[in-house]
C-alpha positions, 0 to 999 in steps of 0.5 A: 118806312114808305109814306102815302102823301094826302092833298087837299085843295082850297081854290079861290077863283075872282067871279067876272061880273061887272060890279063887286060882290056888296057894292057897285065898284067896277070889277075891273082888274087894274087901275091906280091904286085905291080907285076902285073901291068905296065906303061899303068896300073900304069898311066904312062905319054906317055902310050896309052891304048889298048882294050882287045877284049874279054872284049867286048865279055864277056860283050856283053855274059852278056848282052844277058844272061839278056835279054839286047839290045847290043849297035852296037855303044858304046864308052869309057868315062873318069870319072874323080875323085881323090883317092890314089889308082887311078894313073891316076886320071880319071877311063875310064869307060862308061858313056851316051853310054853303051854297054848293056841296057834295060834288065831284070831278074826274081827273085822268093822271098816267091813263087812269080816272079817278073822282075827287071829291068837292066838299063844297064851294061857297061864295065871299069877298076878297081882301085888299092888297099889302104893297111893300116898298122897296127898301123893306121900311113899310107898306101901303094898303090898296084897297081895289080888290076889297069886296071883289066876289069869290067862289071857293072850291074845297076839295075832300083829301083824295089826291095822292100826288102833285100829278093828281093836284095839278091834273084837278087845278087845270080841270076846274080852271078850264070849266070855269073858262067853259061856264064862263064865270071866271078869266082865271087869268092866274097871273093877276090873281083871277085863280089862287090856290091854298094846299093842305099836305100831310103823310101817313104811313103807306097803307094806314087809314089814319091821316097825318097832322096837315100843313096849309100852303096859301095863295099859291099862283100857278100850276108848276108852282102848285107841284113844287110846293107839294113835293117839296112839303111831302119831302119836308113832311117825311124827313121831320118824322123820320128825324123822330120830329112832329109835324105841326099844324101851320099854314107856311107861305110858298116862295117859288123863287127860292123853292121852299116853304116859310112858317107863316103862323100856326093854323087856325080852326073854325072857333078861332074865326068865332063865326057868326051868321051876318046881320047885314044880309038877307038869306039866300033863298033859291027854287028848284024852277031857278036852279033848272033854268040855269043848268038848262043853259049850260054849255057843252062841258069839257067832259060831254065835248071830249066824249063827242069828239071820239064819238062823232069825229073819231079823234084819238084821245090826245088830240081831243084832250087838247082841244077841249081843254081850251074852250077857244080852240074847240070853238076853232075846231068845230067851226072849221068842220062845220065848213066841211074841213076833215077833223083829223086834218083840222085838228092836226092844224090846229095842234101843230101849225096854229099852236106853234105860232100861239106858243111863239108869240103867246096870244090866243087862236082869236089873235093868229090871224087865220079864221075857220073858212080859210083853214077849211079852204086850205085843207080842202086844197090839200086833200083835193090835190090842188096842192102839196103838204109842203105847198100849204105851209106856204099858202098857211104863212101867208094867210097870217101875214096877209089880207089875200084868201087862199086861191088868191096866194095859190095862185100868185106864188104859184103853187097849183101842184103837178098831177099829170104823171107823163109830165112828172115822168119825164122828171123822174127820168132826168133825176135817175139819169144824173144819179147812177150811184144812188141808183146802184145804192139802192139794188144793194139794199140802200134804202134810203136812196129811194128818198134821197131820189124822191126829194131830188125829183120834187125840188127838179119839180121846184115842189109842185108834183104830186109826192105820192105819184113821184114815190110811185114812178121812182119805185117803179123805175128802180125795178126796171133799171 
């Protein structure tokens, strides 16, 4: 039988504000061990909790930047469950009143659209953290991430595949990034990822029993764990098994998944409204203010880019993913630069030193003006391709502009054809053989000619005129 997988997400991203969600504890990340946190984050008895505005405010961001309807009325709920590293045995979070719902965004997977839906995106505070010893005998609690704020982003079951998953993880992340509410630094924890999988057979309209996936911290990790539950999944049913509702911890080291317990429902949470907070009361004036200060997302930037600067689909995809980069892009064209050549810059030369030594375009060591110099150079004639790779490695090792390297190393490219002419002439005259090659249908002998030329030009002349007088030379020969 063929099988149809259905995946769900539950993603949990750290707000970046200043202080945490009820208290007035840093948000740092890091720091020693139980040093960011105080009686209203660690639970204490007597101690009322305090909504941090801009906790609101970010989630309200997150959710118009995915098309959701903002709640005017929305409350916080206690859901109560018992874990180490939750001192107060109950998480506030929200439950039937959300702040954000129906929403939804478009993914592109194998060149096609599709919209996934979001259920709903509420805010709630963070739980502490277990730290196991070494020797498996105990563990310590560390309270520093209690009370941190969340948003969590609930799709509805419209993904089919790992593709379709990982292609609405990296969507939502770089929105977060764009609205500026989130690091989503997946490594310290910033972005988590919850998966629910189930299969049914191909055709059926009727769900499978679901499996959840918790805390899932990264991309490629995220695939892996669906595919290997959608295999796991099918090879239960098609042993006459059952799949069982549980929720089973990832372990990426080892590539497969581990029962954690079985998976809880909403009236196992006994959720009740929480007594200790006001209500979440907002305008329609409020919500308008913050939609009008959004910027530019992803999605409306890419549309421009092929609009405005006739960039292909892959080149803009690339850059808007990362809102740096088209940040880069746009200040070096607004320096007159052409944006293919920018672009091209900025998707080859610049991003192999960012991948080689892993750091942001910020951190390279080249700013918007001397890029846009050095195309200018190029595409002026002042220099060659090959000059301007040259003039790019010092510019990242170096205080000197670009006119300054041009001229020390010498670079100024050779346009006089009479000059360049006499080079051609020398090269043909010590390359009979290449010359006999090439009136036998040898091709490759003209650039075998060309690159002798340029490297008797030690790179200075004009390639375009060097294939031009070869060209020519060779028919007359």
């Amino acid at each position: 039988m063929e099988y149809e997988s259905v995946i769900g997400l539950e993603i949990h991203s750290e707000l970046s504000t200043k202080t945490k969600i009820f208290c007035s504890c840093t948000n740092e990340f890091g720091g020693d061990v139980n040093t960011h946190c105080c009686p209203i984050c660690t639970g204490m008895p007597g101690t009322l909790p305090s909504m941090n505005k801009k906790v609101v405010e970010y989630a309200v961001k997150a959710g118009l930047a995915m098309n959701c309807e903002i709640s005017l009325f929305s409350k916080q709920d206690r859901k109560n469950y018992f874990y180490p590293d939750l001192p107060k045995a109950y998480q506030i979070s929200q439950y039937d009143l959300p702040l954000c719902k129906n929403g939804y965004l478009d993914i592109e997977v194998n060149g096609e659209t599709k919209r996934i839906g979001i259920t709903r995106i509420h805010i709630e505070e963070d739980a502490g953290k277990l730290l196991h010893n070494a020797w498996g005998t105990g563990s310590l609690v560390d309270m520093n991430r209690c009370g941190v704020p969340l948003i969590e982003i609930v799709t509805e079951p419209d993904m089919r595949s790992s593709e379709e998953a990982k292609a609405l993880l990296e969507k939502i992340r770089t929105i977060l990034r764009y609205i500026e509410v989130s690091d989503c630094k997946m490594q310290e924890g910033s972005l988590r990822c919850d998966v629910n999988v189930s299969i049914m057979p191909k055709g059926s309209k009727e769900f499978g029993q679901r499996t959840e996936m918790k805390n899932i911290s990264s991309f490629s990790g995220t695939g892996r764990a669906i595919e290997y539950e959608i295999k796991r999944q099918i090879e239960v049913t098609e042993a006459g098994g059952k799949v069982n509702q549980e929720t089973r911890r990832w372990d990426d080291d080892k590539g497969e998944s581990i029962v954690m317990r079985t998976k809880e429902n909403a009236q196992d949470y006994r959720y009740f409204p929480e007594p200790d907070l006001v209500l979440i009361v907002l305008t329609n004036e409020y919500i308008e203010e913050i939609k009008n200060n959004l910027p530019e997302l992803p999605d409306k930037k890419k549309a421009r880019y092929l609009a405005e600067y006739g960039l292909s689909d892959y080149d803009a995809t690339l850059l808007v993913n990362t809102k740096e980069l088209a940040k880069f892009f746009e200040a070096t064209v607004e320096l007159g630069a052409t944006p293919k050549a920018v672009s091209n810059w900025i998707l080859g030369d610049i991003s192999k030193v960012m991948n080689e030594k892993d750091i942001t375009i910020d951190e390279v060591g080249i700013t918007p003006k001397e890029l846009s110099d050095l195309i200018n150079e190029i595409e002026k004639g002042n220099i060659s391709n090959t000059a301007g790779k040259t003039v790019f490695e010092e510019l990242l090792n170096s205080n000197k502009n670009v006119a300054e390297i041009i001229a020390e190393k010498g670079l100024v490219q050779v346009n006089d054809e009479s000059e360049i002419a006499d080079m051609v002439n020398r090269v043909l005259a010590l390359n009979e053989k290449s010359i006999a090659d090439y009136k036998k249908g040898k091709t490759n002998a003209l650039g075998f000619l060309v690159g002798q030329v340029m490297k008797e030009s030690k790179g200075k002349a004009n390639p375009q005129i060097i294939n031009k007088l070869v060209r020519e030379k060779l028919e007359e020969a």
